[in-house]
ZAKOLLO-286967 format. One record per atom (N, C-alpha, C, O): residue number from 0; atom name; x, y, z. Coordinates in steps of 0.001 Angstrom, whole numbers, plus 500000, padded with zeros to 6 digits. Example, Ala and Ser with C-alpha at 12.3 -4.5 7.8 and 13.67 -1.06 7.14 Angstrom:
0/N/513190/494310/507800 $
0/CA/512300/495500/507800 $
0/C/513200/496700/507800 $
0/O/514236/496681/508465 $
1/N/512850/497750/507080 $
1/CA/513670/498940/507140 $
1/C/512900/500030/507870 $
1/O/513409/501138/508039 $
END
This chain:
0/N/129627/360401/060744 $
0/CA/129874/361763/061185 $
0/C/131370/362032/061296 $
0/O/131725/363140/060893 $
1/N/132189/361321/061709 $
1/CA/133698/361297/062175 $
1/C/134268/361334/060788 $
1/O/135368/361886/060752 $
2/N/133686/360768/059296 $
2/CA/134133/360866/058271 $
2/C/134200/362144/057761 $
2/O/135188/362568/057161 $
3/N/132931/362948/058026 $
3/CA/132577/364098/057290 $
3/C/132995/365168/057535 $
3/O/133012/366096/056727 $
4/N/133483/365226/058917 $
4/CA/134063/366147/059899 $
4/C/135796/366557/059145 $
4/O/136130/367740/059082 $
5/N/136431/365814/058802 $
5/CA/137785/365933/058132 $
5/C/137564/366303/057166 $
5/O/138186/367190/056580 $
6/N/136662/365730/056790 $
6/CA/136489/366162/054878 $
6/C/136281/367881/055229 $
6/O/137121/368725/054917 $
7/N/135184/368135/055829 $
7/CA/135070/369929/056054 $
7/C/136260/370715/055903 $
7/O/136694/371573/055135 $
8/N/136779/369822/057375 $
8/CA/138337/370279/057371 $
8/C/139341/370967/056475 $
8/O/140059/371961/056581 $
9/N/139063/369853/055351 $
9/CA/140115/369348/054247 $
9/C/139626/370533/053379 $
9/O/140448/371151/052701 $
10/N/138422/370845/053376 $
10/CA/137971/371791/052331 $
10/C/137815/372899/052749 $
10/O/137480/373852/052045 $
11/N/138038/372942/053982 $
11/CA/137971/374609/054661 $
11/C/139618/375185/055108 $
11/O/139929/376176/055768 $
12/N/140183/374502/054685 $
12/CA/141683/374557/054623 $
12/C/142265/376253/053640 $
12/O/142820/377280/054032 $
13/N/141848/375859/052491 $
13/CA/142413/376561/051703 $
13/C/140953/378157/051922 $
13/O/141047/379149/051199 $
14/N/140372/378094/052461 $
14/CA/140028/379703/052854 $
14/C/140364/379815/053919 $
14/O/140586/381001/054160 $
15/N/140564/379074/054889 $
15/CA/141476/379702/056341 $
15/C/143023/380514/055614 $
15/O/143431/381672/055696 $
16/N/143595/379249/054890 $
16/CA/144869/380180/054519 $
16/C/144855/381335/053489 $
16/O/145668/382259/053452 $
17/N/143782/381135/052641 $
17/CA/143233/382663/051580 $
17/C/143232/383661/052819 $
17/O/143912/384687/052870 $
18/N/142258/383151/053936 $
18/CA/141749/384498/055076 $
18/C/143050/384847/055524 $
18/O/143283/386051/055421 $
19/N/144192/383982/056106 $
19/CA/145068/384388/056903 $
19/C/145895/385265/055966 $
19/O/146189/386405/056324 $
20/N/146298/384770/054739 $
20/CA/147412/385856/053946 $
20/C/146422/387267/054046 $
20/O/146571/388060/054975 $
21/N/145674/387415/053261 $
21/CA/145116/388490/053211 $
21/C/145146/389234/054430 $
21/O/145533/390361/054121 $
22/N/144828/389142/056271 $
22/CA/144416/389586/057026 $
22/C/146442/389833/056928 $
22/O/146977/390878/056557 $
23/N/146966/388937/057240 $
23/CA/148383/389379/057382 $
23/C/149195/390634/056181 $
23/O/149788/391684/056429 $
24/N/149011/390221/055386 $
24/CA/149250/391168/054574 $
24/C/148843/392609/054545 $
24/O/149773/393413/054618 $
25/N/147586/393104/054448 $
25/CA/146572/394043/055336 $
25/C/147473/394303/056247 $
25/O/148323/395106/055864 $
26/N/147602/393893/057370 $
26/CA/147452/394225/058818 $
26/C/148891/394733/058823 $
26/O/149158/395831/059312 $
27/N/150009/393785/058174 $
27/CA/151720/394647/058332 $
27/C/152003/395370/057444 $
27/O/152975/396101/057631 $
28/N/151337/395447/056249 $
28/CA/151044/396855/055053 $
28/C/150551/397986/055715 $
28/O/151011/399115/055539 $
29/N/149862/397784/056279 $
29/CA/148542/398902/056707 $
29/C/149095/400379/056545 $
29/O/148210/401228/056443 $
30/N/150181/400757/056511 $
30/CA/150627/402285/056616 $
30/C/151002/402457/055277 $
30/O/150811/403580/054811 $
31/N/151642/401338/054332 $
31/CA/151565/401309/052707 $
31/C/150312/401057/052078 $
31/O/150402/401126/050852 $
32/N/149109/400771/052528 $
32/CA/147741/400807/052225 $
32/C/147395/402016/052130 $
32/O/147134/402717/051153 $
33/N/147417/402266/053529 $
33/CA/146683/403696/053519 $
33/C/147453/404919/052923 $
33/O/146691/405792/052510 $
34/N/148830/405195/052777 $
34/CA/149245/405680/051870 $
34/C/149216/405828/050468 $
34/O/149778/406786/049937 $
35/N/148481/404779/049675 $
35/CA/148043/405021/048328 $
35/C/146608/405006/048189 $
35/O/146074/405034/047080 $
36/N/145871/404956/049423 $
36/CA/144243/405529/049659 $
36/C/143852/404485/049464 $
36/O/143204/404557/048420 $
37/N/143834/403224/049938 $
37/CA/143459/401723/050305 $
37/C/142937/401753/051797 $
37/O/143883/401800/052582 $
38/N/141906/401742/052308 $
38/CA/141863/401873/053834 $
38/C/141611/400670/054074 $
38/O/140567/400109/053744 $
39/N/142794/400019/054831 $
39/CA/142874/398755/055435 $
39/C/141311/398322/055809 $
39/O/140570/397587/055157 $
40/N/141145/398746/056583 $
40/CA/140243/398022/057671 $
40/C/139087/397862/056760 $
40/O/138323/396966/057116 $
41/N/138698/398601/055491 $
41/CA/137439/398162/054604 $
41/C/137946/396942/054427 $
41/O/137350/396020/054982 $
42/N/139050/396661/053692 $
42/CA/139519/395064/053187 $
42/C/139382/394125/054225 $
42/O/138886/392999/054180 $
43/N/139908/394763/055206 $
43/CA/139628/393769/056521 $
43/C/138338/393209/056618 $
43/O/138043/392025/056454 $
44/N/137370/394426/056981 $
44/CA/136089/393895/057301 $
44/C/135485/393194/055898 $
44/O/134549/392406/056033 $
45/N/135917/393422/054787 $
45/CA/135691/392517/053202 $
45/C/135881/391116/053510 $
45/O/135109/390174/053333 $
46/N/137054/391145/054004 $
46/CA/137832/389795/053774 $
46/C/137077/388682/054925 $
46/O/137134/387476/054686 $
47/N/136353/389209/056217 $
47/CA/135814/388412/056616 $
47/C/134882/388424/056882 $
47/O/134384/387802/057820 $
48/N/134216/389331/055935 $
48/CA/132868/389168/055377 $
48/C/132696/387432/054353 $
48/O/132207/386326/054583 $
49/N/133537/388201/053024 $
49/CA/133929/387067/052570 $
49/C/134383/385450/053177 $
49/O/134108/384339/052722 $
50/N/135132/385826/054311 $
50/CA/135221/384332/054673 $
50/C/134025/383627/055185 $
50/O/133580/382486/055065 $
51/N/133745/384457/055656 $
51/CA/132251/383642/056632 $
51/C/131086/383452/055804 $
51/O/130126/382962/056400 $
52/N/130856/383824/054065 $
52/CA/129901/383289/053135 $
52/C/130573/382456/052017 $
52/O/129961/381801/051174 $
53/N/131990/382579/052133 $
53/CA/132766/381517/051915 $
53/C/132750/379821/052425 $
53/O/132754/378889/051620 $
54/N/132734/379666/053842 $
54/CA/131878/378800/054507 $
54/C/130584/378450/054563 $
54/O/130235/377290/054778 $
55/N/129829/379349/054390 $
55/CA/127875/379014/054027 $
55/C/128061/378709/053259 $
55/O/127339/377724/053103 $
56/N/128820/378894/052196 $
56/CA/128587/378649/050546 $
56/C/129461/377187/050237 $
56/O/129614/376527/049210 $
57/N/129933/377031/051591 $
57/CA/130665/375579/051122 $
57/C/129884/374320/052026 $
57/O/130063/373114/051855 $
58/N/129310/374725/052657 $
58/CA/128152/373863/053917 $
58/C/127217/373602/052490 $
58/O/127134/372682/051676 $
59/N/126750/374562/052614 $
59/CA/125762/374253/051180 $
59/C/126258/373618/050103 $
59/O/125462/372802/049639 $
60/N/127463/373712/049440 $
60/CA/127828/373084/048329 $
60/C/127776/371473/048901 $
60/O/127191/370617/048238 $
61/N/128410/371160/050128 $
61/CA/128615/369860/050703 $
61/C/126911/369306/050802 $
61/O/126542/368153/050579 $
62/N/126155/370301/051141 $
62/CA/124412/369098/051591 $
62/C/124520/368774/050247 $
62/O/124570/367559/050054 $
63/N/124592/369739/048868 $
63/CA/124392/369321/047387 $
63/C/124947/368230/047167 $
63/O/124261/367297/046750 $
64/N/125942/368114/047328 $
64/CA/126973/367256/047208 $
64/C/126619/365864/047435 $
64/O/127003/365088/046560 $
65/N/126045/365428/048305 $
65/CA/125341/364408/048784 $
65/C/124111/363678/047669 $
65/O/123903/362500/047379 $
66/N/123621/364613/047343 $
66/CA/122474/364383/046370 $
66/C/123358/363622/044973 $
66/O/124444/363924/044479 $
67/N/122284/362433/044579 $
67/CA/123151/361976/042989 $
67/C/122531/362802/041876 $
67/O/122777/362591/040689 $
68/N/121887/363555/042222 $
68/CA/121365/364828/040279 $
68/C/122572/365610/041011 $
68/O/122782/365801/042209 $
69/N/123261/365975/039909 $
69/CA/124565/367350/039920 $
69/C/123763/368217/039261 $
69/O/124527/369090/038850 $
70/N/122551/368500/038892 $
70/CA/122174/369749/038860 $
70/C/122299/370670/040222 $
70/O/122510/371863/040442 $
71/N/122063/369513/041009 $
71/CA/121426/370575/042839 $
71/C/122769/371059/043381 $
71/O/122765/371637/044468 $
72/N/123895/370882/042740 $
72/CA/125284/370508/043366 $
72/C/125322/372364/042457 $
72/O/125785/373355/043022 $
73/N/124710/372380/040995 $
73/CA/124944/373381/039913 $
73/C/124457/374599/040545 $
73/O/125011/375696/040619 $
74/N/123433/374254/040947 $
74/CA/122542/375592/041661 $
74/C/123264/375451/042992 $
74/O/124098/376329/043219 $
75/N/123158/374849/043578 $
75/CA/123786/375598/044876 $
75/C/125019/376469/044793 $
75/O/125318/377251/045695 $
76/N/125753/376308/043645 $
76/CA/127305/377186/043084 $
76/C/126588/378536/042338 $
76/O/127382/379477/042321 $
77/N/125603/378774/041873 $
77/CA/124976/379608/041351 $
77/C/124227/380275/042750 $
77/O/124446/381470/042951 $
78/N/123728/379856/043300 $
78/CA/122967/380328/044144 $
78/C/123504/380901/045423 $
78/O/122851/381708/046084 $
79/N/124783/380449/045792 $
79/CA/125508/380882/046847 $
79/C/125977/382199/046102 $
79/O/126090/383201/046807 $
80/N/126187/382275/045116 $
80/CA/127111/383228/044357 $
80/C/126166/384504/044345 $
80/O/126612/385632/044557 $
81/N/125245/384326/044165 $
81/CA/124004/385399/044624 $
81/C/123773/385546/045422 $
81/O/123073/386543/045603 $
82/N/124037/384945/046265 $
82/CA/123670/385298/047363 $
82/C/124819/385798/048169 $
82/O/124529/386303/049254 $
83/N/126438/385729/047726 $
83/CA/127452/386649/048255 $
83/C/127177/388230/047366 $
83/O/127194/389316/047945 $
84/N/126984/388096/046189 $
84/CA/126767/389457/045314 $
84/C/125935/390029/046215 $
84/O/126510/390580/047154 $
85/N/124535/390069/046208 $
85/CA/123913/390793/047009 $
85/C/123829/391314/048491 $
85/O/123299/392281/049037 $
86/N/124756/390005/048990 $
86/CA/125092/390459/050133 $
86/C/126286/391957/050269 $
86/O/126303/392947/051001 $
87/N/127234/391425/049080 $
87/CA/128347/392915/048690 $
87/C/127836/394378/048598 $
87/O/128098/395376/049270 $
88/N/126931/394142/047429 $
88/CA/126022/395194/046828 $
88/C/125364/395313/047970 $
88/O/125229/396497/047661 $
89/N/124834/395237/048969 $
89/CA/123717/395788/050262 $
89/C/125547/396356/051040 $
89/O/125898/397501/050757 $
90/N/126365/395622/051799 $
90/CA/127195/396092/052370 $
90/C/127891/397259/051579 $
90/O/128181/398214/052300 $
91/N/128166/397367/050469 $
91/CA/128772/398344/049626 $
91/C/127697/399610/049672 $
91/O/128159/400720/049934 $
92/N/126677/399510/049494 $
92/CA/125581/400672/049423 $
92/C/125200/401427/050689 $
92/O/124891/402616/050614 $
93/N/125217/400409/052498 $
93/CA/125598/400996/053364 $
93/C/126557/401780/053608 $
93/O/126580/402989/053837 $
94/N/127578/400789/053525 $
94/CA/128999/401502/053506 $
94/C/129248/403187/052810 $
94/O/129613/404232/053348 $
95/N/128953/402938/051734 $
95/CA/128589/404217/051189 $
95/C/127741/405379/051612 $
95/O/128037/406554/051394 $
96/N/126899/405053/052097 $
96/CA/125816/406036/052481 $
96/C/126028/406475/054226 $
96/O/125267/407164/054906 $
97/N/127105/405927/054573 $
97/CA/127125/406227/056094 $
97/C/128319/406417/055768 $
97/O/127959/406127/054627 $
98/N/129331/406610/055660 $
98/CA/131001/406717/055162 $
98/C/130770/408234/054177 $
98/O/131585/409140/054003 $
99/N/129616/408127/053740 $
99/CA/129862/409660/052865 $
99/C/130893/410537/052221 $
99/O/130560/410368/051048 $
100/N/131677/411166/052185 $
100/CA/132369/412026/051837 $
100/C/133928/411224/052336 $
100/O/134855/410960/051571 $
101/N/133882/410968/053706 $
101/CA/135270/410100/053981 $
101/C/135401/408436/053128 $
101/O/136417/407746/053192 $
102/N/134170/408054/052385 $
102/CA/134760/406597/051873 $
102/C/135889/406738/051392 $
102/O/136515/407791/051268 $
103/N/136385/405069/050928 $
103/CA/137412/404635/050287 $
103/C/136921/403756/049387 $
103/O/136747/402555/049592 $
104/N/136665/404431/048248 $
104/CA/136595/403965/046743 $
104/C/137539/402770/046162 $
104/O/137172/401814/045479 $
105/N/138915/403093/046637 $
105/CA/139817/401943/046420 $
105/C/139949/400911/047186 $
105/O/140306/399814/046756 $
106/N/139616/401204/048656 $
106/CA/139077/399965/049418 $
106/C/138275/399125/049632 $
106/O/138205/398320/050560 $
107/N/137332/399363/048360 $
107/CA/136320/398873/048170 $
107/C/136556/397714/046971 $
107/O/136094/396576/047052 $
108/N/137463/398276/045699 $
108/CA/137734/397900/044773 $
108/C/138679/397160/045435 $
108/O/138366/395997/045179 $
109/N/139710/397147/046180 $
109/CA/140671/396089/046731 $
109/C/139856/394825/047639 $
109/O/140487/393793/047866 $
110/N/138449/394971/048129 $
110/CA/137813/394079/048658 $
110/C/137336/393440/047527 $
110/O/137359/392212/047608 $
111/N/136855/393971/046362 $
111/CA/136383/393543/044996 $
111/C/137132/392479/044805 $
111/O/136539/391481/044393 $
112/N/137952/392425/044935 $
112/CA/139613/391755/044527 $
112/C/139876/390262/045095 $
112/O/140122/389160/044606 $
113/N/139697/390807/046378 $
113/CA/139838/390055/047252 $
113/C/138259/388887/046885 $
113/O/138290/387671/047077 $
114/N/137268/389498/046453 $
114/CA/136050/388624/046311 $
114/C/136318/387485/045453 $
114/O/136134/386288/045676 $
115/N/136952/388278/044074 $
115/CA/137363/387201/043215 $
115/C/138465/385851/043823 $
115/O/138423/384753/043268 $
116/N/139300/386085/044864 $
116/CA/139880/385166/045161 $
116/C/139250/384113/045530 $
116/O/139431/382986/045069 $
117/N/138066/384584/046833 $
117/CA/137059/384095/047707 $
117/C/136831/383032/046005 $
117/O/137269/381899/045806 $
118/N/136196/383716/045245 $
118/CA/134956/383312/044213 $
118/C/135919/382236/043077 $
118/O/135490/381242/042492 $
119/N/137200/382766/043020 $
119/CA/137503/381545/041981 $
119/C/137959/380298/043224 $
119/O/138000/379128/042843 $
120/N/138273/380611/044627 $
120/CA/138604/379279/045392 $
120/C/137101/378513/045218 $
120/O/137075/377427/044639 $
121/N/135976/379053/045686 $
121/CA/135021/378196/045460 $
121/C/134501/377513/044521 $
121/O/133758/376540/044646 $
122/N/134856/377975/043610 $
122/CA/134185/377353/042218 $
122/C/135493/376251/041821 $
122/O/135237/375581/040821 $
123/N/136867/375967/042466 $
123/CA/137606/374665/041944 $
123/C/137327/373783/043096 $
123/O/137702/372622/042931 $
124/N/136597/374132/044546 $
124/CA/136486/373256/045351 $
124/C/134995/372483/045023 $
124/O/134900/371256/045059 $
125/N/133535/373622/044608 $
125/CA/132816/372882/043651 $
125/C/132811/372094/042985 $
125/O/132141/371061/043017 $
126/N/133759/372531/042065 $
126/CA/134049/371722/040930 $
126/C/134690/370408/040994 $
126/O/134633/369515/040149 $
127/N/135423/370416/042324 $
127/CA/136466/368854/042542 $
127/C/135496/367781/043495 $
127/O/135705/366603/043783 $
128/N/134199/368812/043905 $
128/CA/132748/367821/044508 $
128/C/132399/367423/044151 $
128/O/131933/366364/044573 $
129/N/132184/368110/042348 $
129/CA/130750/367498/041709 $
129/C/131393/366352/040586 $
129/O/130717/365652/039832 $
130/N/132894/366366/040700 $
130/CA/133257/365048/039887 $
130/C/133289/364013/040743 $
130/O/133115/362876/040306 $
131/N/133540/364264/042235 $
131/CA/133112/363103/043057 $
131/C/131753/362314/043142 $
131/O/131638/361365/043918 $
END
């Protein structure tokens, strides 16, 4: 247990610091955001949306991980990934439908953005599991 505990660590490293630039950046921009019709606080609430299925999706990659077939290691990188999409697509379709007329179209697309970061960090920390 005392082994596995660092290793988390070690791999939850680089989305704490993905989460922190982003929230910092956001947060002392925020009046140059919202000036080109970026509304902070969507990215905000994106970004740790994203972090926190960023972490499920790496708990899960780690039980795979364990297993010797790297198929289960394959699907769990596929399967988390669907399971952040749909989670977007349901939050994006609320968001929309209660935000109405005041959304932010570009704050949405700047959380988009922000997903891909989320989505290419996970797939090289995957990827540096399943050669282990």
């Amino acid at each position: 247990m005392n082994n596995q505990q660092p290793k988390f660590l070690k791999l939850v490293l680089p989305f704490f610091t993905l989460f922190n630039i982003i929230n910092v950046l956001f947060i002392i921009f925020s009046e140059n955001w919202d000036s080109i019709h970026i509304n902070h606080n969507v990215v905000l609430f994106g970004n740790v949306l994203f972090f926190a299925l960023a972490l499920l999706s790496l708990w899960l990659h780690l039980l795979a991980a364990k297993s010797s077939n790297p198929n289960i290691l394959v699907r769990s990188v596929m399967g988390s990934t669907l399971i952040k999409m749909l989670l977007t697509a349901i939050v994006v379709l609320i968001y929309t439908k209660v935000m109405k007329e005041s959304k932010s179209n570009r704050g949405v697309l700047a959380g988009m953005v922000v997903y891909l970061f989320y989505m290419l960090l996970e797939v090289k920390i995957a990827l540096r599991l399943n050669t282990k």
